[in-house]
C-alpha positions, 0 to 999 in steps of 0.5 A: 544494501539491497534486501539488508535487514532493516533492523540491523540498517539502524542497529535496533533490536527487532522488539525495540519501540518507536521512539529508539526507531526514531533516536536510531535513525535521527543519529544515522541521518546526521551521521550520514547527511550528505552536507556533512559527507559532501561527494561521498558517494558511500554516506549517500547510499546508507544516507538513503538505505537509513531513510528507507529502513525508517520508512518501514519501521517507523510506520507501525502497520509497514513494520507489521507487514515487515515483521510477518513477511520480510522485504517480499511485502513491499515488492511492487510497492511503496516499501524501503527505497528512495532514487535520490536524496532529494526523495528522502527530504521530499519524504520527510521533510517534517522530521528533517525540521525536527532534526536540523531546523529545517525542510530540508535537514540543513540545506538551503532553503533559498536553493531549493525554492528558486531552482528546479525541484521535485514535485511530492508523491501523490497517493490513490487508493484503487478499489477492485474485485476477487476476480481482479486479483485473479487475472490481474488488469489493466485500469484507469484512473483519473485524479486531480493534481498541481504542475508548472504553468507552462505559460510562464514556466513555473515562474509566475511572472507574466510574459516579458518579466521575471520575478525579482528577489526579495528585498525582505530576506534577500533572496534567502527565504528566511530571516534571521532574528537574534535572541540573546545568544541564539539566532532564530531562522524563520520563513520570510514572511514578505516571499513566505520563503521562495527567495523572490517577489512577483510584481507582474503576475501571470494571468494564466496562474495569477502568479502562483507559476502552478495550475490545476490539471486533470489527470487520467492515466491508465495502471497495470494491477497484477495478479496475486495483489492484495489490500494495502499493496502499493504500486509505484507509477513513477514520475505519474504524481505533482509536476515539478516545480519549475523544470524539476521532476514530477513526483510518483504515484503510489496506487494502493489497492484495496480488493473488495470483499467477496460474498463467495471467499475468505481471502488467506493469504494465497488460499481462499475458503468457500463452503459447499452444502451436501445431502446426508447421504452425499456425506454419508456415501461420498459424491462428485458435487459441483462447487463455484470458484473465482472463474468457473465451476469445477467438480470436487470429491466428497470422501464418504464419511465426511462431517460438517466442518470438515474441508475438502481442497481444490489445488491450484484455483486460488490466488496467484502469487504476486511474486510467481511460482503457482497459485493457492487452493481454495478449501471448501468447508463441508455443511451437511444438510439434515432433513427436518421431514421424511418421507414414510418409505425413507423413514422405515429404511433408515429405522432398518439400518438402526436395526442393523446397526444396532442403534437406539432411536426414538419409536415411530409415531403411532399410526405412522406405517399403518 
């Protein structure tokens, strides 16, 4: 199902609202639901190409993105994807609550707290310059997270001991209260909903099985990315939770403004300011882009606002194939004084030229 339109994955029309989005892919995931669909290997991958399909469309500023750019927007990034279904709970865990009464969209709680599990994504937002996009780079960055304590493996328990199932629940997590003909399932409260019970701490986590850790990595940032692109570092986010896999990083990138450029896509618009004459005559000026300066031709007879285009120093693209220009936007400059020997020639050319101007101030030549 690579690059499927994501509106013919949930079967809405491109102009349809976020509530049909959601009905659509509630429908799909209880349709597909590996519970429901247990060793189908067919119903987990449009289990997770559904959830991915969410992803994007149910995010309005994703669906935007989509809607202008197609799949080329999330390339690199976060955007439409899940390894496993186990991503997909990890992902959103609050609409399986919603759907199934339940984290994990029916499956057992008990299982998920006990055994090993997936620590969640983390999100760090990168702040870097023009000249970045330019040249692409190498950064690092240093971030706060959780991970197994390794003292006792994540499971709280100090040295010699092990934690002991819940005597509330019985090891499931959650107990369940009848009410009239319905029975409501609620998080244990004795275990808040783990399964078990740690009567001797370990001193290193204080039975937590989790510890703080400083993190710092380093990231590579590509050439041609631009503001709100996601970079996926993956297994670089929370570790697991007893043995399981860690979590992703997603990098998002915000490029700083530049005094020099407006950013437009691939191309980049500067201004350059020329003498009258220089407009008037045409010049070879000298104007700055993102890595040197560089000589651009100003045709004779150009106007303030008009551009002039200097190919292929632009921003590069992130999915390769070149580069974009950068547009210089013309200000011709007027003189607000003249000097006497400049002012009679113009008056000349009036002449000339057959044009009305204002008479010299008496005194002026004589």
């Amino acid at each position: 199902m690579a690059n499927q339109d994501y509106y013919e994955i949930l079967g809405v029309p491109r102009d349809a609202d976020q509530d049909t989005i959601k009905r659509s892919y509630r429908r799909l995931a209880m349709q597909y639901h590996p519970d429901k669909n247990p060793g189908s290997k067919e119903a987990e991958e449009k289990f997770k190409a559904a959830a991915g399909a969410y992803e994007i469309l149910g995010d309005p500023e994703k669906r935007a993105k989509y809607d202008r750019f197609g799949h080329a927007a999330f390339q690199g990034g976060m955007g439409g994807g899940f390894r496993d279904v186990e991503d997909v709970f990890a992902s959103f865990s609050d609409i399986f609550g919603d759907f199934f009464g339940g984290a994990t969209g029916g499956r057992s709680r008990r299982g998920r707290h006990q055994g090993p599990s997936r620590g969640s994504d983390l999100r760090y937002v990168c702040a870097i310059e023009l000249k970045d996009v330019i040249t692409g780079l190498e950064k690092d960055i240093e971030f706060d997270t959780e991970e197994s304590c390794r003292t006792c493996s994540g499971t709280g328990a100090k040295e010699g001991t092990r934690p002991e199932t819940c005597g509330t629940c019985g090891g499931a997590g959650q107990v369940v209260t009848s009410q009239g003909f319905f029975s409501v399932a609620t998080t244990c409260p004795a275990c808040r909903g783990t399964g078990q019970v740690v009567r001797n701490p370990c001193a290193d986590c204080s039975g937590r099985g989790r510890v703080k850790t400083h993190r710092k990595i380093r990231v590579s940032i590509p050439a041609g990315v631009d503001t709100g692109t996601q970079l996926r570092v993956t297994s670089e986010g929370e570790g697991g939770y007893r043995g399981g896999p860690s979590g992703d990083l997603y990098v998002q990138i915000q490029v700083e403004d530049d005094a020099r450029f407006e950013r437009h896509g691939l191309d980049l618009l500067g201004r350059v300011t020329i003498s009258y004459l220089q407009a008037l005559l045409g010049a070879e000026v000298e104007v700055e882009t993102i890595e040197n300066d560089e000589t651009i031709t100003i045709p004779a007879g150009t106007a303030s606002g008009e551009r002039v285009r200097l190919e292929k120093k632009g921003i590069p693209s992130l999915r390769g194939g070149g580069r974009g220009s950068i547009f210089y936007e013309v200000e011709v400059e007027i003189p607000r004084k003249l000097k006497k020997e400049e002012e009679k020639l113009l008056r000349d050319i009036a002449k000339v030229r057959g044009e009305s101007v204002l008479a010299a101030k008496k005194g002026l030549f004589g």
